[in-house]
N, C-alpha and C positions, 0 to 999 in steps of 0.2 A: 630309432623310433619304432616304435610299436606298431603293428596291424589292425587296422580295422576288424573287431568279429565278425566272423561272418553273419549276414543277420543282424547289425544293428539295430537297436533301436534308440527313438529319440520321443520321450514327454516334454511338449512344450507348454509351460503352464503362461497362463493371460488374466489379465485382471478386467472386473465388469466393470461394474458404476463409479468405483471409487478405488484410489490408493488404500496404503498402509491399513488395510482389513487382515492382515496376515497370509499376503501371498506367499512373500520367503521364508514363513512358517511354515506353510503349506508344502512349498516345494522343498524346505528339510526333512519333512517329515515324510516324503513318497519317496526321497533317497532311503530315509533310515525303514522304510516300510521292505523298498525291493530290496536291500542290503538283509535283511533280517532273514529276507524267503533267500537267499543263497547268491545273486545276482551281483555282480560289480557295478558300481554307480559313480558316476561323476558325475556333477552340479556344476553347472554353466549362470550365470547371471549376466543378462544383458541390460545395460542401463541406457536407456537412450539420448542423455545430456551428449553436449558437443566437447567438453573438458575431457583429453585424452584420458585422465583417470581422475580418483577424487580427491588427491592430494591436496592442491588448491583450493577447493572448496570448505566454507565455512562446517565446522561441524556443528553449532548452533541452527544452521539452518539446513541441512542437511542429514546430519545423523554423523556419528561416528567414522571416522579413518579406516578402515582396517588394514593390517597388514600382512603381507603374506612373507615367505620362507624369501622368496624369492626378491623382494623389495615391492613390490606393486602395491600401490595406493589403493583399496577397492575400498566398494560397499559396506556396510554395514552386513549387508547380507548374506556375504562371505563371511562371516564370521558367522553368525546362527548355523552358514551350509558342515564348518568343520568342526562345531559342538557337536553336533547333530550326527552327522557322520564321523566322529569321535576321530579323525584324520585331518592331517593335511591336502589342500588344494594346490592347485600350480597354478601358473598366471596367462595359461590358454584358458582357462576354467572364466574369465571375466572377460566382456568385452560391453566398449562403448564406441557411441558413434562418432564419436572422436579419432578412437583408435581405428577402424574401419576406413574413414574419410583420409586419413593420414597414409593410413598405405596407400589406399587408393591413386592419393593425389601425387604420394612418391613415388608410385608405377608409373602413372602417368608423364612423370619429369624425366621417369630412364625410359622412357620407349615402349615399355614393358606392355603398352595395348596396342603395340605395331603402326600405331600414325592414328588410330580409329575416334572417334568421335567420342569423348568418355561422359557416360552418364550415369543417373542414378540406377534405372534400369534399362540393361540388366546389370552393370560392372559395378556397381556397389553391393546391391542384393545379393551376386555371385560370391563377393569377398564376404559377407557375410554366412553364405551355404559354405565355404570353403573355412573360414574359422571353425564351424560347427565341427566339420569331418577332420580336422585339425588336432581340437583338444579328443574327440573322443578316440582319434588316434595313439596321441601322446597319452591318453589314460590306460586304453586299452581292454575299455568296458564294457560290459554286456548292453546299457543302459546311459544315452545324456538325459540327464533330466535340466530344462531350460527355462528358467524366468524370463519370461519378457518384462522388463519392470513400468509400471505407469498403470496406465487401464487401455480398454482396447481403444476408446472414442479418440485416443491423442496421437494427433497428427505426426509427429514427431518415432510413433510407433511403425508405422506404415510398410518400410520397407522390410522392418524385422519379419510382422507377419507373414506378408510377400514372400520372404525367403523361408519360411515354416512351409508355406502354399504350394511352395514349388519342389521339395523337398516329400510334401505326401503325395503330389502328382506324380512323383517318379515313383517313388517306394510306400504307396498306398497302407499296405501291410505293415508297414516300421514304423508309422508316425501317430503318436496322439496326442489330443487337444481337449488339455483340462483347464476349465474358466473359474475360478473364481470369483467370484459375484457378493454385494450384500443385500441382505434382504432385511430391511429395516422396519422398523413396529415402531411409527409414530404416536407420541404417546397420548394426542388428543383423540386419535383412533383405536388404539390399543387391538391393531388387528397388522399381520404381515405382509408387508406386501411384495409381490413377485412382477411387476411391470418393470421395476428399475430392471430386473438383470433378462426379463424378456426384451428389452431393447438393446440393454450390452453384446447379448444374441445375435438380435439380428445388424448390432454395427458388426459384429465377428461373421458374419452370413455375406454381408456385403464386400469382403476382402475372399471370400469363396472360400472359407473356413467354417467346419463347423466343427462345435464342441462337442469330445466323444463322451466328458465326465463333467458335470457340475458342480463344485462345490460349494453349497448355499451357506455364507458365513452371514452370521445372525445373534441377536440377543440371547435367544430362545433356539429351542432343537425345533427343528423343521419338522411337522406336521405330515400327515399321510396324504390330507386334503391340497397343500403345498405343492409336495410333490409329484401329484397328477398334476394340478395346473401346469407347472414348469414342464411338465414331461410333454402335457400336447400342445404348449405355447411354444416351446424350445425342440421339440422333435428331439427329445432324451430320455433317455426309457428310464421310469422311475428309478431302478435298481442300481441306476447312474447316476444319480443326483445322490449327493453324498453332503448330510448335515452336519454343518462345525458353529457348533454353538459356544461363545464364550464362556471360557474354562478359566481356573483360579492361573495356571502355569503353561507358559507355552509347551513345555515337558508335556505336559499331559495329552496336547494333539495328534501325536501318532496313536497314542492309545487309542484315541476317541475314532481317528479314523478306522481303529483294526477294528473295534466292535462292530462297524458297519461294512465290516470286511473289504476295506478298498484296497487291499494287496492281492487279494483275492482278483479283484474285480481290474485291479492293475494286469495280473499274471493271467489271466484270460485272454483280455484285449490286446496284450502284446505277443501271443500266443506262444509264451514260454512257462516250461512245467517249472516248478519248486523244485529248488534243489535240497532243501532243506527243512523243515518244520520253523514257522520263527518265534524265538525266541526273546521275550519281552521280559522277563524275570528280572533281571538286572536292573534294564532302565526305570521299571515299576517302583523297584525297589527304592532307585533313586527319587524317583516322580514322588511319591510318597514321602519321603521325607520331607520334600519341599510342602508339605502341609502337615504335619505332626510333630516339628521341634519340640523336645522337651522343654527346653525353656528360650530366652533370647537373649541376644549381643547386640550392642549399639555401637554402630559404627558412623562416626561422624566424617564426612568426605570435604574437605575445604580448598572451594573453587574462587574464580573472578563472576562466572555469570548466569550465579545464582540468585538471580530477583527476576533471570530471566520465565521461569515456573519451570515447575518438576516433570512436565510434560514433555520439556525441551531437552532438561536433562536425563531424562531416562535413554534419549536416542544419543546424546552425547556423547557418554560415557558408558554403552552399554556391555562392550568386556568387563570394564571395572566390575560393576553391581552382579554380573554372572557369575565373575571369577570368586567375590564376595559369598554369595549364594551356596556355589558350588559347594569351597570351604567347610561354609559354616552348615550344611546339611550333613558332610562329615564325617562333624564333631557332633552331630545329633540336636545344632539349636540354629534359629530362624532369627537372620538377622533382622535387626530395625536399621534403616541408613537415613539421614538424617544430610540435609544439603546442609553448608554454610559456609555462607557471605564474606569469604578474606576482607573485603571491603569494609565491613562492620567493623572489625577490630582496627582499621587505618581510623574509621569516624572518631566511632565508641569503644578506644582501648578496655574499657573496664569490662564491656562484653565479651571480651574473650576466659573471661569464667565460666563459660556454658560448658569448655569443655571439657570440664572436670566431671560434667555426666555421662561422658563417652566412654567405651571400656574400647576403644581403641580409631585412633585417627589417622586417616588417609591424603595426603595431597598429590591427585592425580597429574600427569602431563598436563602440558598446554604451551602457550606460546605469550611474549607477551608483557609489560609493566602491568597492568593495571590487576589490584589487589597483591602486589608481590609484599609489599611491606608487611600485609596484614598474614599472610600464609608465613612468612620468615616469625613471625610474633607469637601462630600458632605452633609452628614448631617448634619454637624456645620453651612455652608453655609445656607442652606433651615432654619433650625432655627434662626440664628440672621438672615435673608433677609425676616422671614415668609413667607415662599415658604410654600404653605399644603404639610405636608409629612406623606407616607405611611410605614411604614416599616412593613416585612413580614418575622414573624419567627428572620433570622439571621439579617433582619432589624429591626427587636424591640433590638435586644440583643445589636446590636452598636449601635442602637440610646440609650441606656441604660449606654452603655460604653463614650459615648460620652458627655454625660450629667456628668456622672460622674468624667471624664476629668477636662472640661471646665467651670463647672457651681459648681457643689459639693467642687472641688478644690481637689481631689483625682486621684494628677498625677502617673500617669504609670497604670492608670487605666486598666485592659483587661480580655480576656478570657484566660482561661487553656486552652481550643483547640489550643490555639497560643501560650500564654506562660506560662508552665506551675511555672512560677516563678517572674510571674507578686507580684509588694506590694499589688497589691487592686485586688485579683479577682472577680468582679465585675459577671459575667458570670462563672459558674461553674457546672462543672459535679456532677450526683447524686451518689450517691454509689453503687446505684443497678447497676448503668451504667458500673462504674469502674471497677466492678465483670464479667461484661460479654465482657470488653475490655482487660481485662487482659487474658482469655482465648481464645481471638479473636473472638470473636463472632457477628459477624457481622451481619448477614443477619436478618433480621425479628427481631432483639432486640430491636431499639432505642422506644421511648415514638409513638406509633404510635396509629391513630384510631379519634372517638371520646371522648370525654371527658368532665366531666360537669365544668361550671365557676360562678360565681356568681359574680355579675356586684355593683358596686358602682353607687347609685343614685345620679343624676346631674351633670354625669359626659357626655363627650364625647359620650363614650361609651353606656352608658345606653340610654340618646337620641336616638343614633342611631337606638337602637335594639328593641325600648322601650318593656324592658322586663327588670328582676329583675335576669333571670339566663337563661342558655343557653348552647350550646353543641356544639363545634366544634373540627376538627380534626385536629391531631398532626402528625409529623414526625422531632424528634430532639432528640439531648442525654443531651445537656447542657441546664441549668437555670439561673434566675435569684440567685444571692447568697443570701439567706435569710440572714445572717449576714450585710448587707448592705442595708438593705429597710427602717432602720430607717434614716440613712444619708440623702439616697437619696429624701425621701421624706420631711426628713426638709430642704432641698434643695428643692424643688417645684416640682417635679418627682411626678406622681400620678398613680398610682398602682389600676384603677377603673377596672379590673378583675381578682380575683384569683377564687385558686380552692378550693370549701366549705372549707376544710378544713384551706384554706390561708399556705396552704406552701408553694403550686407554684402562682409565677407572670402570669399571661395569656394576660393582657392589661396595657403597661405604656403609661402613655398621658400628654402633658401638659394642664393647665386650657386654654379655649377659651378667657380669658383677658392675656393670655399671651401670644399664639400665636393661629392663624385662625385655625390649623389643624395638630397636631404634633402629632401621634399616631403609636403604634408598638404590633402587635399581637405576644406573641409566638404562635400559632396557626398558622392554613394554611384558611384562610377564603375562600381563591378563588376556594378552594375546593366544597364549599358548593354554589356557583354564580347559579344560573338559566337563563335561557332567560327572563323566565315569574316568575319569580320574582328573580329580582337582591339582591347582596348581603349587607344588611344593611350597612356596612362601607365602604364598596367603596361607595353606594352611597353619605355617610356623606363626604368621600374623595374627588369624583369630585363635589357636591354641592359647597364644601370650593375653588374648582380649579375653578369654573366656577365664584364664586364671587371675588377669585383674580386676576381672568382677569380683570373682570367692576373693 
């Protein structure tokens, strides 16, 4: 294990009046600000739900899965932390009050508090200071930078802060506390108002914290007249109140912060020099693209719980539409992406003509019957119309079942998740799986993580990746049926990645002379997507979209 620097430091970011204003935007972008001046950074997210991780959790109501190297169910916001930081995270890097409460109550069953009386404070809030000096241990970084997730007023936060509290009482010097806040311009007054995050204030006053930096996130760029208010309401010196005004792309927010120089004002307050000049060139470079496509692609994504609005879906599936993004910036063009409704085409078969205006379809993971028949209809479509198709995870497995259907000649083809009394199952669960469903075992069991594959030469795939083996991450319980790879492949089904040892399927694709773009990961690629450098197969995915436009 690594050493603590000497000198640590730790920014703990906190939210004001409201949620989802762009904190874990924020705190991606003071990683990628002190990463730029030369500093090593690691991104901690604290979620204060009581679900040990977010596995179980719906992501309609929630946001996004993500998954890490290591198997760990996180945030969503783990994932914007290793765009951002153009790196992977470990899984000290997350913690919720689940996982805290768990040790705690596990120490507590071996002994491990000597007979003592166990409470919230101090033995929870301690196990919480002691994950902190934990991961930046295991990091070994100059810098934790720390979301608290939620806003400061929630109860539920309390003992987080608490342990931020006690942390700058010891090492005064090492600790800062940047708030996020919104300042909202109602539109029958069409004037900003600074009272919401002057009370956010002083709930963060009242836990004996004060904020050393404010970031006023807002419609509009914060005002000079603004920023005194907050500065003698908030006791924060203008030059610390740092405006983030709504931008076209989350990209574009480190930028906005560096013109108001808060790396500057970061590398002050932590009273460490710049190692480096930083260097933005690049990511500009990228930022920019994402607003000057020379022209555009339309990618059509086909889910189950899309009538739920696009609002929902954006937090969904937001690897997917980034990994998309990334891509198609590129190749120099801005996609259009476009929900739809598998369930449409079960109603209203004949609607599945729309998507012949796509220049390329995706059916992301999920879990699940409902809309399976119409996603299976979509995919027959995109293959006899050579539409490039992506399937992802639970879109390799139908596009698998699909094939096997229609092409192999193995009716009633399906998965056990649906039926478990299908003739041909096609997709099936593993046994280790079955072991841990029969006891209900849900949470943190499915095939999760990384995982190594080894790729078939000249194929799709290999192209792509040009590499001979490879490593990506998983979240699923069902597989390809080994019992059936001989069929399918003498049917034309091509199986260009398994796992060394070839028992699992990882990539089935058709050949390029049979159709432009036909491919299905069990894997989760958009996991692995960058800004600064995009994900191998999506780029081969809108390459194949942008040539079956022309």
């Amino acid at each position: 294990m690594k050493r603590v620097r000497a000198g640590h430091k730790y920014v703990f970011v906190v939210g004001g009046v409201m949620s989802a204003v762009g904190k874990g935007i924020a705190t991606a972008s003071i990683g990628k600000l002190l990463t730029a001046r030369g500093l090593s950074v690691n991104l901690v997210k604290i979620d204060p739900y009581l679900n040990v991780d977010a596995g179980t959790m719906n992501p309609i109501e929630h946001g996004e899965v993500f998954v890490l190297d290591s198997g760990l169910e996180t945030d969503q916001d783990m994932g914007n932390y290793e765009r951002f930081l153009g790196r992977d995270l470990g899984p000290d890097d997350y913690m919720t009050s689940g996982m805290v409460y768990q040790s705690v109550i596990a120490r507590e069953r071996n002994l491990g508090y000597g007979g003592k009386c166990v409470e919230a404070i101090p033995h929870v809030r301690d196990e919480i200071v002691n994950r902190l000096k934990h991961a930046a241990k295991r990091a070994g970084s100059d810098v934790s930078v720390v979301e608290v997730g939620g806003t400061v007023g929630d109860f539920q936060n309390a003992l987080f802060i608490d342990a931020a509290r006690v942390m700058h009482l010891e090492h005064p010097s090492d600790i800062l506390f940047v708030m996020v806040s919104y300042l909202p311009v109602p539109g029958t007054i069409g004037e900003m108002k600074t009272k919401p995050t002057q009370t956010a204030v002083r709930e963060l006053n009242s836990y004996g914290v004060q904020p050393d930096i404010i970031i006023a996130r807002s419609t509009h760029t914060l005002d000079k007249k603004r920023k005194e208010k907050l500065s003698i309401s908030c006791n924060v010196q203008p030059d610390r109140i740092i405006s983030a005004p709504d931008v076209d792309s989350i990209y574009d927010v480190p930028l906005n912060f560096e013109r108001d120089k808060l790396s500057e004002l970061l590398m002050d307050l932590l009273g460490k020099k710049p190692k480096q000049t930083p260097d933005f060139s690049e990511w500009k470079h990228f930022a920019d693209h994402a607003h000057n496509g020379r022209s555009t692609v339309k990618i059509g994504i086909v889910g189950k719980y899309f009538d739920t609005g696009d609002f929902v879906l954006s937090d969904a599936y937001l690897s997917v539409i980034e990994a998309i993004k990334f891509s198609a910036y590129a190749h120099g063009v801005k996609p259009e992406i476009s929900w739809l409704n598998a369930k449409n085409y079960e109603s209203t078969p004949a609607s599945i003509a729309e998507l012949k205006e796509y220049d390329g379809i995706i059916v992301p993971g999920g879990f699940g019957e409902t809309g399976i028949e119409g996603k299976i209809a979509a995919i027959k479509y995109a293959r006899e119309h050579k539409i490039p198709y992506f399937g992802l995870c639970y879109g390799m497995q139908l596009m698998t079942i699909e094939f096997a259907r229609n092409v192999a000649g193995l009716k009633g083809a399906h998965t056990t998740e649906i039926d478990p009394n299908t003739p041909h199952p096609i997709i099936a669960i593993l046994p280790e799986q079955k072991a841990k469903l029969a006891r209900k075992a849900y949470g943190g069991t499915m095939r999760l993580g990384a995982y190594p594959c080894d790729l078939v030469q000249g194929t799709i795939a290999s192209d792509a990746y040009e590499k001979k083996a490879i490593s990506e991450r998983h979240r699923h319980r069902y597989e390809v049926n080994p019992d059936y790879i001989e069929k399918l492949e003498a049917a034309g089904l091509v199986f260009s990645g398994r796992s060394p040892d070839s028992r699992l399927m990882e990539i089935a694709e058709l050949p390029k002379n049979v159709h432009p773009f036909m491919l299905g990961t069990q894997f989760h690629p958009e996991l692995k997507a960058r800004p600064l450098s995009p994900h191998p197969l999506f780029n081969a995915f809108i390459k194949a979209a942008i040539e079956s436009k022309k």
